[in-house]
C-alpha positions as a Markdown table, in Angstrom:
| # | Residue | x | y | z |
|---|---|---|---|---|
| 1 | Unk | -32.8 | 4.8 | 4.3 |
| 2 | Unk | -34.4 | 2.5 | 6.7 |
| 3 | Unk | -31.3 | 0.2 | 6.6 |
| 4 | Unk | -28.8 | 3.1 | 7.1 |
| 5 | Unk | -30.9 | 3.9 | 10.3 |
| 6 | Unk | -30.7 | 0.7 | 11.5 |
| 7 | Unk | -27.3 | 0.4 | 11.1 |
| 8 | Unk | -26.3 | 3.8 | 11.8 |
| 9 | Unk | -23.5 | 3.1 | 15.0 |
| 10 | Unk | -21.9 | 0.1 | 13.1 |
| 11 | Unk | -21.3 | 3.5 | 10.3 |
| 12 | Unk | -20.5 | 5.6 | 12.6 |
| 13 | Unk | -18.1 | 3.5 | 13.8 |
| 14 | Unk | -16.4 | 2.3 | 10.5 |
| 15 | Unk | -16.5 | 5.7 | 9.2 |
| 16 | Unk | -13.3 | 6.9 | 10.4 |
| 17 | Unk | -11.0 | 4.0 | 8.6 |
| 18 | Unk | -12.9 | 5.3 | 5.5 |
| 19 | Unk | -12.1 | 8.6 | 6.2 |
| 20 | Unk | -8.3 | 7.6 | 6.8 |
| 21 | Unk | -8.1 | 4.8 | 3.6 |
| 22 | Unk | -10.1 | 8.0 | 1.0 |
| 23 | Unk | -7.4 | 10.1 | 3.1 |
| 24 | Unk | -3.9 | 8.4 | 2.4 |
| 25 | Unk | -5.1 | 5.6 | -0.6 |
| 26 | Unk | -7.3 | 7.9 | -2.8 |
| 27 | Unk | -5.7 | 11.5 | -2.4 |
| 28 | Unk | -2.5 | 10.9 | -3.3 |
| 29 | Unk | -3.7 | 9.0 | -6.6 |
| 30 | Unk | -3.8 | 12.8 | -7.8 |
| 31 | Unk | -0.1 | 12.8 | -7.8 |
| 32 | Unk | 0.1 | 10.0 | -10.7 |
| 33 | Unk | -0.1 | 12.5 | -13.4 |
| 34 | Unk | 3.7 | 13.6 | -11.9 |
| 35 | Unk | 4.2 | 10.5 | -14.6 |
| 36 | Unk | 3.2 | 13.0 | -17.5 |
| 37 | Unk | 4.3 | 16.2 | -16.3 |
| 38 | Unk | 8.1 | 17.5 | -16.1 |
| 39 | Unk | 7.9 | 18.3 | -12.4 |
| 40 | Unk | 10.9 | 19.9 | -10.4 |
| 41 | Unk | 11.6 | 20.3 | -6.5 |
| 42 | Unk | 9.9 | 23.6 | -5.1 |
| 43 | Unk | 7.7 | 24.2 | -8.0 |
| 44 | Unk | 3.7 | 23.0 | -7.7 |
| 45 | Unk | 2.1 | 19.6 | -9.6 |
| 46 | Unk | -0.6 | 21.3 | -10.9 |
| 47 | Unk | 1.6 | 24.4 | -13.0 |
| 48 | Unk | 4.5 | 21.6 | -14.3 |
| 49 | Unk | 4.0 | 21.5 | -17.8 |
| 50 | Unk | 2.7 | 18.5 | -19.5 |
| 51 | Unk | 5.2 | 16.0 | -21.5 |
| 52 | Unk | 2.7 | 13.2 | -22.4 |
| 53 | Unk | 4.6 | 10.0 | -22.4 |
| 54 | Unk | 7.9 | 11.6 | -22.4 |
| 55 | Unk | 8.7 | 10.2 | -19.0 |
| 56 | Unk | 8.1 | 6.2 | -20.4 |
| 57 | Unk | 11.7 | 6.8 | -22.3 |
| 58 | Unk | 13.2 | 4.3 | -20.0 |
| 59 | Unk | 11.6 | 1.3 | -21.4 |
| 60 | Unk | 14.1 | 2.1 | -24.2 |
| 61 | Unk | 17.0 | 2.2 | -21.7 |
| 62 | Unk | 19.1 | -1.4 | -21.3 |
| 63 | Unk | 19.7 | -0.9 | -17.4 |
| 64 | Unk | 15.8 | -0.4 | -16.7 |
| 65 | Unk | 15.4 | -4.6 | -18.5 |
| 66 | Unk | 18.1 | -5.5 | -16.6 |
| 67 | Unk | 16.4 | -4.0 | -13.4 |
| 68 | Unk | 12.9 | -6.0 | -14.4 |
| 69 | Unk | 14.9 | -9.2 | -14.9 |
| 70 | Unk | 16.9 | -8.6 | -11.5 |
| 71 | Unk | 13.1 | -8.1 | -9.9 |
| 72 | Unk | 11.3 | -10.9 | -11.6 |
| 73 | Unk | 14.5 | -13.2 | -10.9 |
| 74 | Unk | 14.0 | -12.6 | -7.0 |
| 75 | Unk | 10.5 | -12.5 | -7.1 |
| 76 | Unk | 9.7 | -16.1 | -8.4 |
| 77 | Unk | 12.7 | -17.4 | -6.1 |
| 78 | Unk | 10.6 | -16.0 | -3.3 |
| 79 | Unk | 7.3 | -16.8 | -3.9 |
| 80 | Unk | 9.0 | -20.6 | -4.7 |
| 81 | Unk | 10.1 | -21.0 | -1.5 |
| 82 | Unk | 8.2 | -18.9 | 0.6 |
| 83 | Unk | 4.2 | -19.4 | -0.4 |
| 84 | Unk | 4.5 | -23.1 | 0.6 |
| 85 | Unk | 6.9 | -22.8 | 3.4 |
| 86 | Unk | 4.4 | -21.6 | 6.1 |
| 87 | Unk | 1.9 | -24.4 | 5.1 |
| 88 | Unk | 4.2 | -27.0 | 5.4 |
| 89 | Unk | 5.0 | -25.0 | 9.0 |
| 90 | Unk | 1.3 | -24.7 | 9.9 |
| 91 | Unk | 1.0 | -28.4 | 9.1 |
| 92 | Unk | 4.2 | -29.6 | 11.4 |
| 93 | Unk | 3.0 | -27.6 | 14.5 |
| 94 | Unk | -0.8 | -28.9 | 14.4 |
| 95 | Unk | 1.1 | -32.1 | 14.3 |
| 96 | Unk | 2.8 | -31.3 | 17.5 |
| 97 | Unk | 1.1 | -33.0 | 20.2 |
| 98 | Unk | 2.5 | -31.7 | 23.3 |
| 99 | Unk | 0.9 | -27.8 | 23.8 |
| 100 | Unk | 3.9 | -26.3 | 25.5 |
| 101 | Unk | 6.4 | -27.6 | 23.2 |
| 102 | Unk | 3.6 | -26.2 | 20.1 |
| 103 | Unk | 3.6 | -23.0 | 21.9 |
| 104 | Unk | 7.4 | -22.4 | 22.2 |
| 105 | Unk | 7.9 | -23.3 | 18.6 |
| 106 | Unk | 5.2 | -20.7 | 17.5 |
| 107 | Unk | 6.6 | -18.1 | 19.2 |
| 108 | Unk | 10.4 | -19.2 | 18.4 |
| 109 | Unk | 9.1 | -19.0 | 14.5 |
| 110 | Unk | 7.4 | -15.8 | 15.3 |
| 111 | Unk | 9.8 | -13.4 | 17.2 |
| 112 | Unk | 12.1 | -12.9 | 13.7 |
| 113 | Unk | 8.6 | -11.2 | 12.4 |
| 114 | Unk | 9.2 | -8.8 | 15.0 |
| 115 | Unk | 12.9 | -7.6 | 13.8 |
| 116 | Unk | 13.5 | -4.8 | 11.2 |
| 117 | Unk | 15.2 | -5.3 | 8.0 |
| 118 | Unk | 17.9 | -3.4 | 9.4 |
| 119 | Unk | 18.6 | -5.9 | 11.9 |
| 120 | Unk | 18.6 | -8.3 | 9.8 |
| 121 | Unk | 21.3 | -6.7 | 7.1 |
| 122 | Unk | 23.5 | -6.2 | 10.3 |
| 123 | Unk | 22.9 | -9.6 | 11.9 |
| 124 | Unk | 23.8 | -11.3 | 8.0 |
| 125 | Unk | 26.6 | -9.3 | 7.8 |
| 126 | Unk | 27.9 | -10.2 | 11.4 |
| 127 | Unk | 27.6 | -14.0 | 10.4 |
| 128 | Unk | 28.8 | -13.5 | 6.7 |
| 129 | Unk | 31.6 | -11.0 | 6.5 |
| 130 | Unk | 35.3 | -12.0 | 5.9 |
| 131 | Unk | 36.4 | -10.5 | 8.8 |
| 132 | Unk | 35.4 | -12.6 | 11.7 |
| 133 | Unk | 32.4 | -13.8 | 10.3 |
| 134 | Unk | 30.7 | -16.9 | 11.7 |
| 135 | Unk | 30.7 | -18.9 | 8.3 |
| 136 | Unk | 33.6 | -17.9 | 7.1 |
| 137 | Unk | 35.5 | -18.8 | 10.0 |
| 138 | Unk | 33.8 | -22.4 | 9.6 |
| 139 | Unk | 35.1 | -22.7 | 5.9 |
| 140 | Unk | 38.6 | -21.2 | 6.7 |
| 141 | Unk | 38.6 | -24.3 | 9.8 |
| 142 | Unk | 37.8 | -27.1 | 7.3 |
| 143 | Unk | 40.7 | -25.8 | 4.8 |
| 144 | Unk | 38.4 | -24.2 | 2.7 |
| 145 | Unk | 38.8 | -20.5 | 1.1 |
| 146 | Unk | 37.0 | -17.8 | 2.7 |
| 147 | Unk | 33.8 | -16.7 | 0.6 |
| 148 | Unk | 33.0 | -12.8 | 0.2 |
| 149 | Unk | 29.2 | -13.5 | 0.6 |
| 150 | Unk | 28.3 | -10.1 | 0.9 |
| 151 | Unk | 29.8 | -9.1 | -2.3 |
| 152 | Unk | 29.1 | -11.7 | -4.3 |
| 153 | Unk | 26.4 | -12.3 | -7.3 |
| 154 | Unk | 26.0 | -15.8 | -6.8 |
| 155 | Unk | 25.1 | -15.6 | -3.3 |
| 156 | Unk | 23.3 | -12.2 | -3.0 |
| 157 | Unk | 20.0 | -14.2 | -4.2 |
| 158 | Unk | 19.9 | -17.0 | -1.8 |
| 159 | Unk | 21.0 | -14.7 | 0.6 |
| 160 | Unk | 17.5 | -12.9 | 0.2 |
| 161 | Unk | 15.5 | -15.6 | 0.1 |
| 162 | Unk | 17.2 | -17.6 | 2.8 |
| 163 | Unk | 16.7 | -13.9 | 5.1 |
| 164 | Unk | 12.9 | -13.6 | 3.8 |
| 165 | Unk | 12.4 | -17.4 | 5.0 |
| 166 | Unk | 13.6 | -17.2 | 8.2 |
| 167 | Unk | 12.2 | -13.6 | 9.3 |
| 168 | Unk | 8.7 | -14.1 | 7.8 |
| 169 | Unk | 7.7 | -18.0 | 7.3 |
| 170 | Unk | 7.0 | -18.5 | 11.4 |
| 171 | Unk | 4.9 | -15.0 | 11.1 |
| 172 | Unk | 2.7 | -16.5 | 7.9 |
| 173 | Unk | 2.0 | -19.2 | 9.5 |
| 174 | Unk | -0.7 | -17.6 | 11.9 |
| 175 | Unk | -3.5 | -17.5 | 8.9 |
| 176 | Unk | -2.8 | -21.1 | 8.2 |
| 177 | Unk | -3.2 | -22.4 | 12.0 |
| 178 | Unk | -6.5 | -20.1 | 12.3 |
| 179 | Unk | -7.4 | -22.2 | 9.5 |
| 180 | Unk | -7.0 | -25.7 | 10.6 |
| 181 | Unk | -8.4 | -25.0 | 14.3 |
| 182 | Unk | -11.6 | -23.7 | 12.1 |
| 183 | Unk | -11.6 | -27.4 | 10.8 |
| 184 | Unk | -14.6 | -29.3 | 12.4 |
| 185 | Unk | -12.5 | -31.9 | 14.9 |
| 186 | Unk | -15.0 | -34.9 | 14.1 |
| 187 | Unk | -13.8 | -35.2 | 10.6 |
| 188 | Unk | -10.7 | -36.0 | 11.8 |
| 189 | Unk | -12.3 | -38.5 | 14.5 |
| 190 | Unk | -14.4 | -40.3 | 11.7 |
| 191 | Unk | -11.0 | -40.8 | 9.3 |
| 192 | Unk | -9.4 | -42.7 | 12.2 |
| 193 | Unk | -12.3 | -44.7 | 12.3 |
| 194 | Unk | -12.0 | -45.5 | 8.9 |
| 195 | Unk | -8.0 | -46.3 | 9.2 |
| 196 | Unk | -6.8 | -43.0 | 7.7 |
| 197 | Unk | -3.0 | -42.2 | 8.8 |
| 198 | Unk | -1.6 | -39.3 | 9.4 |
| 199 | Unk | -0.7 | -38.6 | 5.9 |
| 200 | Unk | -4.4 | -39.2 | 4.5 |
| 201 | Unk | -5.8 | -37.0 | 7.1 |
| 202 | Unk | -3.5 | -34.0 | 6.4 |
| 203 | Unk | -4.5 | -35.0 | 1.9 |
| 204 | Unk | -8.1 | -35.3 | 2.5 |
| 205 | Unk | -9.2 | -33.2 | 5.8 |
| 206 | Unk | -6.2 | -30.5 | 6.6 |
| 207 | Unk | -5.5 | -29.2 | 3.0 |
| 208 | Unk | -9.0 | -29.3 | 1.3 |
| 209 | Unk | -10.1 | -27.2 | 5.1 |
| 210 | Unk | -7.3 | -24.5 | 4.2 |
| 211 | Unk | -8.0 | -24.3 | 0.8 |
| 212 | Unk | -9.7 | -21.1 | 0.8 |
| 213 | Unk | -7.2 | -19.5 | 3.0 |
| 214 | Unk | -4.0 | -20.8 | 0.7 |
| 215 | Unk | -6.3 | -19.2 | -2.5 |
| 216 | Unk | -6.9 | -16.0 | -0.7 |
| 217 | Unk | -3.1 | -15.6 | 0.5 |
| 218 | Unk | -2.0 | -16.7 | -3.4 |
| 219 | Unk | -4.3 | -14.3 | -4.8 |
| 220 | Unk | -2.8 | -11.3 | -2.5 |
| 221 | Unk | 0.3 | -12.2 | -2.9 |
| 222 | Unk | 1.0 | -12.4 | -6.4 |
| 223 | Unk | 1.4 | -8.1 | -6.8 |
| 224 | Unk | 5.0 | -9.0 | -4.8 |
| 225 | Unk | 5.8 | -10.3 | -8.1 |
| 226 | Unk | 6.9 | -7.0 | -9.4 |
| 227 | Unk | 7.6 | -5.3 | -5.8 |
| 228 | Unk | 10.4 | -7.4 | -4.1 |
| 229 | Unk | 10.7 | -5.6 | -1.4 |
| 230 | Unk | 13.4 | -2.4 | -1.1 |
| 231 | Unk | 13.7 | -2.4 | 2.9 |
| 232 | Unk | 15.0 | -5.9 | 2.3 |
| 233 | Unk | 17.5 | -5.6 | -0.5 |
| 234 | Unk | 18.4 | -2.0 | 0.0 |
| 235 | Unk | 20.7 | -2.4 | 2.8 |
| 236 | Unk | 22.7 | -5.3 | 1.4 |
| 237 | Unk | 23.2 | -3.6 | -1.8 |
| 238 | Unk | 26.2 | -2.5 | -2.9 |
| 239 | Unk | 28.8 | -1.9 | -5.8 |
| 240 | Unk | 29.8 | -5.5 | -5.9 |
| 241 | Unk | 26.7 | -6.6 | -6.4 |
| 242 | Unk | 24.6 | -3.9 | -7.8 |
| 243 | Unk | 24.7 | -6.0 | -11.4 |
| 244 | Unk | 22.0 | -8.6 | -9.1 |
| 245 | Unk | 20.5 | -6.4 | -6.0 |
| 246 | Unk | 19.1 | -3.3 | -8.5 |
| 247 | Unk | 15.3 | -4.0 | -8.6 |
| 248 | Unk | 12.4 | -1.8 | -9.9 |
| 249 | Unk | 11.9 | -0.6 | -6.1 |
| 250 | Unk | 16.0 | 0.3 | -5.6 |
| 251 | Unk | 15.5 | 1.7 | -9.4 |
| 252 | Unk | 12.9 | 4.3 | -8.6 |
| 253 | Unk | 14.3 | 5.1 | -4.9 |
| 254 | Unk | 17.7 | 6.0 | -7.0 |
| 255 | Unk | 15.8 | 8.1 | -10.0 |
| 256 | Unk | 13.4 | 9.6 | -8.0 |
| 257 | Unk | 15.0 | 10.0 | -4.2 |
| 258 | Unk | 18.8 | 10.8 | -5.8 |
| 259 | Unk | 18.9 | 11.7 | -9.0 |
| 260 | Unk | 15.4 | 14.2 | -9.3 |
| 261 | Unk | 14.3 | 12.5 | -12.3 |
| 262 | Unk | 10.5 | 12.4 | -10.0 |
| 263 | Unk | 8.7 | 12.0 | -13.4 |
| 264 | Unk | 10.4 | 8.7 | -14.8 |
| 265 | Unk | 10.4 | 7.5 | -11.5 |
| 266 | Unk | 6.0 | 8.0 | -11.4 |
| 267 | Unk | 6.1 | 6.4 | -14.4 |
| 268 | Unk | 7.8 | 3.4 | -13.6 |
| 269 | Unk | 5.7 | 3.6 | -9.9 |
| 270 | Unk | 2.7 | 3.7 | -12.6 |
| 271 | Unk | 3.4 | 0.9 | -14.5 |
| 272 | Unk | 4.3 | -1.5 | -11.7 |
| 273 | Unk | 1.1 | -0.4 | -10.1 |
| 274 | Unk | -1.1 | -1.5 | -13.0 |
| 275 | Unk | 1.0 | -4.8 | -14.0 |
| 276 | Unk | 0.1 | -5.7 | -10.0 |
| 277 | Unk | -3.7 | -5.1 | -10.6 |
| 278 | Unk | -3.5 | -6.9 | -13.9 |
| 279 | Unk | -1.8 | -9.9 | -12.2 |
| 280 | Unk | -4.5 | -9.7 | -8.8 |
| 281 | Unk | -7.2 | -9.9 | -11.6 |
| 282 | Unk | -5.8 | -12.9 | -13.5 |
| 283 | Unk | -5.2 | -14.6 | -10.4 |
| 284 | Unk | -8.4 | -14.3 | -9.2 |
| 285 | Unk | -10.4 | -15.3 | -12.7 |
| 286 | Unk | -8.2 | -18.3 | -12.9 |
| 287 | Unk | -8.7 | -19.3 | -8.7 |
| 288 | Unk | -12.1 | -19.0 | -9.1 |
| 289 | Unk | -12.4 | -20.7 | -12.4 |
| 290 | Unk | -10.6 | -23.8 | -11.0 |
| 291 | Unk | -11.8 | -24.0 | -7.5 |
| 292 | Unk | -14.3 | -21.8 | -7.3 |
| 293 | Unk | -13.1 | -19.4 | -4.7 |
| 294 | Unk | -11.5 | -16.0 | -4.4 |
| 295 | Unk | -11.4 | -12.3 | -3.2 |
| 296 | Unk | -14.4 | -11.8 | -5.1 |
């Protein structure tokens, strides 16, 4: 009680993101059992009757593995290319010597960050289409055949993850160079003393230093494994390529959002949930049984 006292203003003053986080993290949890009730539009959760596992019928449905493999397809492609892309980033601007030239480039590779997914659909279809596109009048220039990008299934994936890259690698960068500033500057002055180059200083000062921030981004990250992102892929969908683009997000906004099947889609909201806290606990068992660090 003592301690509570004595730290009563640093409560008071944290209570309210408590309040908010119980408020719109904890209370809607109740709404999970919509997974095992057969609820319908204007009538109340808690009087829908109960169905047990009646709602988990899609796992028998050949669309729903197609969706997973769609999801876990783009997922690994992304997290491929874009967990080390913003360290090697963070590494080539602490490089940088001269400040304003470091500066312009960080906010160069911030500023996509800053755009909506929407702008991004409209600025890839703007380059990409067939009709006046950019690229396409490239290819038709060098006597090549124009390519319908935005329709295809080969190039809907590196589409996404070439978009992803470009809007978010500048903005991930920020933990990393927070990181290596945190790096004490005479390590660095004692492995010139000893002859180290560039590329031994980055191997045995920059990356050991960053370790613990790489584990702790890793470790978050891994639950976007099964989440790809639906403001991302939802505006470049579309019948041509529906056979690549439908993911589990795309699959429950479709079931739930259009179709009123609310329960299935819970259920599949459920599972996804629960295979992301799964994977955050492996991840962290296995971090801290190599390295010794993690989230906890």
């Amino acid at each position: 009680m003592g301690r509570f006292y004595k730290y009563r203003w640093q409560y008071a003053m944290i209570l309210p993101a408590v309040a908010l986080l119980f408020l719109f993290n904890y209370v809607p949890m109740a709404g999970i059992q919509i997974a095992f009730r057969d609820f319908q539009i204007g009538s109340s959760i808690w009087n829908s009757a109960w169905v047990g596992f009646d709602n988990f019928a899609f796992f028998k449905e050949p669309q729903f593995w197609v969706v997973v493999t769609n999801t876990m397809y783009i997922s690994v492609l992304k997290f491929i290319f874009g967990f080390p892309a913003p360290i090697l980033l963070a590494l080539m601007i602490n490089e940088v010597l001269h400040s304003g030239f470091k500066r312009f480039v960080q906010s160069v590779s911030y500023l996509p960050h800053f755009f909506s997914w929407i702008v991004v659909a409209y600025i890839l279809q703007s380059f990409l289409t067939l009709d006046g596109g950019l690229v396409n009048d490239v290819i038709q220039k060098t006597g090549n055949e124009s390519i319908f990008f935005l329709g295809s299934t080969e190039w809907f994936r590196p589409m996404i993850v070439g978009s992803g890259l470009w809007k978010e690698v500048g903005w991930n960068t920020i933990l990393y160079l927070a990181a290596i500033t945190a790096i004490d500057p005479q390590l660095y002055e004692a492995a010139k003393v000893e002859g180290a180059g560039k590329m031994a200083q980055i191997r045995n000062i920059t990356l050991p230093g960053i370790m613990p921030t790489i584990t702790i981004v890793l470790i978050l990250s891994i639950p976007s494994l099964i989440t790809v992102g639906m403001d991302q892929i939802y505006p470049m969908m579309n019948s041509a390529n529906m056979s690549v683009s439908d993911v589990l997000d795309t699959y429950v906004l479709r079931s739930g959002l259009q179709q009123g099947y609310f329960g299935m889609a819970t259920a599949v909201g459920l599972i996804s949930s629960v295979l992301a806290l799964v994977l955050v606990l492996l991840t962290n068992a296995i971090s801290r049984k190599i390295n010794g660090e993690g989230l906890w």
